[in-house]
C-alpha positions in Angstrom: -25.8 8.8 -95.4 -24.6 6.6 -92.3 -27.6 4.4 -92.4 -26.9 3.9 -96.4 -23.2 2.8 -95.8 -24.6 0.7 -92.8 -27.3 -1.4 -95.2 -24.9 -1.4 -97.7 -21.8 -2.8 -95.4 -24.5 -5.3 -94.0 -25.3 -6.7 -97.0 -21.7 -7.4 -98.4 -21.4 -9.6 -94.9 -24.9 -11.3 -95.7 -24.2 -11.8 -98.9 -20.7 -13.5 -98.1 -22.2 -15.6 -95.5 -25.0 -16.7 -97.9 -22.4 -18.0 -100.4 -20.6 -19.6 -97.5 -23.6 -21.4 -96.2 -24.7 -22.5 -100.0 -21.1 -24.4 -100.5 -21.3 -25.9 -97.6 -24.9 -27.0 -97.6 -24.1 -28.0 -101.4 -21.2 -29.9 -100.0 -22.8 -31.4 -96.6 -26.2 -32.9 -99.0 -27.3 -34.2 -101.5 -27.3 -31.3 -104.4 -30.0 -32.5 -106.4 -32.3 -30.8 -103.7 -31.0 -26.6 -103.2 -30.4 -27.4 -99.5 -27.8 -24.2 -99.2 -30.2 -21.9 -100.1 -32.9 -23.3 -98.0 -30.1 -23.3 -94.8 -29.5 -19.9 -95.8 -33.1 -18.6 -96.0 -33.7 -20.5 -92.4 -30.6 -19.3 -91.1 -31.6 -15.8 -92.1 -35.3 -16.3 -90.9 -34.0 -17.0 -87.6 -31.7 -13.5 -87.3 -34.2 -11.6 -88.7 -36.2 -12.9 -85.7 -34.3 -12.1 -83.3 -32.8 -8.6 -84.2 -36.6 -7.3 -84.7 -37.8 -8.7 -80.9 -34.3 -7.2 -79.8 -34.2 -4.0 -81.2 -38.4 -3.7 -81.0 -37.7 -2.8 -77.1 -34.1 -2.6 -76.7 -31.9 -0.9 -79.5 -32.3 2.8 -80.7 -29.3 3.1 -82.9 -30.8 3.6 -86.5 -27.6 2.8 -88.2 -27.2 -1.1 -86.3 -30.7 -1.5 -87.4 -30.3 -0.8 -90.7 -26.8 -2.7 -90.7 -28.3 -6.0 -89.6 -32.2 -6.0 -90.3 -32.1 -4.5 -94.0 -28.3 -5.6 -94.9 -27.1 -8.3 -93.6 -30.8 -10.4 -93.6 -31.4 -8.4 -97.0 -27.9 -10.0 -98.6 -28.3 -13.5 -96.2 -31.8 -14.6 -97.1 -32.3 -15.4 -101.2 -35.4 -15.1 -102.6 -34.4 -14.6 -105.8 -31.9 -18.0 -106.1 -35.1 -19.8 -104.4 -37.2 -19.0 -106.8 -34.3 -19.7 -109.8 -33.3 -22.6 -108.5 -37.3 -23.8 -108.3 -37.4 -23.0 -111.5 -34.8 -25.1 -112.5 -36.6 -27.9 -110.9 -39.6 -27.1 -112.9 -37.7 -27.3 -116.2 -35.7 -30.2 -115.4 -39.0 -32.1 -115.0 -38.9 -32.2 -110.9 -41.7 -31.0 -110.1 -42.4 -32.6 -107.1 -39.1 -31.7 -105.8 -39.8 -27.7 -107.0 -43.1 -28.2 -105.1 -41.3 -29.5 -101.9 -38.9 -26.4 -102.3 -42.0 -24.1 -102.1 -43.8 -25.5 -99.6 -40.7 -26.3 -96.9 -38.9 -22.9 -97.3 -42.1 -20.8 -97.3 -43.8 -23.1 -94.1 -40.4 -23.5 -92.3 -39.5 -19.5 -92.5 -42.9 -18.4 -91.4 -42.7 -20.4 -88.7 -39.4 -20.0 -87.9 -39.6 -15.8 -87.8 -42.7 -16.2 -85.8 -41.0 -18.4 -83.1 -38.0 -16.3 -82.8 -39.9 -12.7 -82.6 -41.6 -14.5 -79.3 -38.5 -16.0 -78.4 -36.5 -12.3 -78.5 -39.4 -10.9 -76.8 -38.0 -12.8 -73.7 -34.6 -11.6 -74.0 
């Protein structure tokens, strides 16, 4: 039951800093292109890498774990608006730009988990 109130109070904070980080990416660029969502997803990708070379080695609380890795990455990253919003592209006839949505989000978050998993390794 603690680990279920943990994911669950870990993905209200990811979820509220996702819409936080989509205003203000909507805000800081140009809107025509889902910038906030892709900060977000980044954003998230680099957390996520860090809390699973941190608590890989170094955390054995269940309950933090489930809190950060499954909640508050869970309700941060948005694959479900990334693949609306590249949708949306599609139907509005932007294909290129849905395309370009794909391609960066999915290359850039690969790449940027897989740098900071060796990166928290260190730590």
């Amino acid at each position: 039951m603690k680990v279920l109130l943990a994911i669950f109070i870990g993905g209200g904070l990811g979820s509220i800093s996702r819409f936080g980080v989509s205003i203000l990416g909507s805000k800081l660029f140009d809107a025509k292109f889902p910038v906030g969502t892709l900060l977000a997803n980044l954003l998230s990708c680099i957390v996520l890498g860090l809390l699973v070379g941190v608590f890989q080695d170094k955390v054995n609380s269940e309950e933090l774990r489930a809190m950060l890795i499954l909640g508050f990455c869970g309700g941060f990253s948005t694959f479900s608006t990334f693949s609306l919003e590249t949708l949306n592209l599609m139907k509005g006839g932007q294909y290129w730009m849905a395309a370009l949505n794909v391609i960066i989000s999915v290359l850039a978050c690969l790449f940027i988990l897989y740098l900071f998993v060796q990166k928290s390794k260190v730590i």
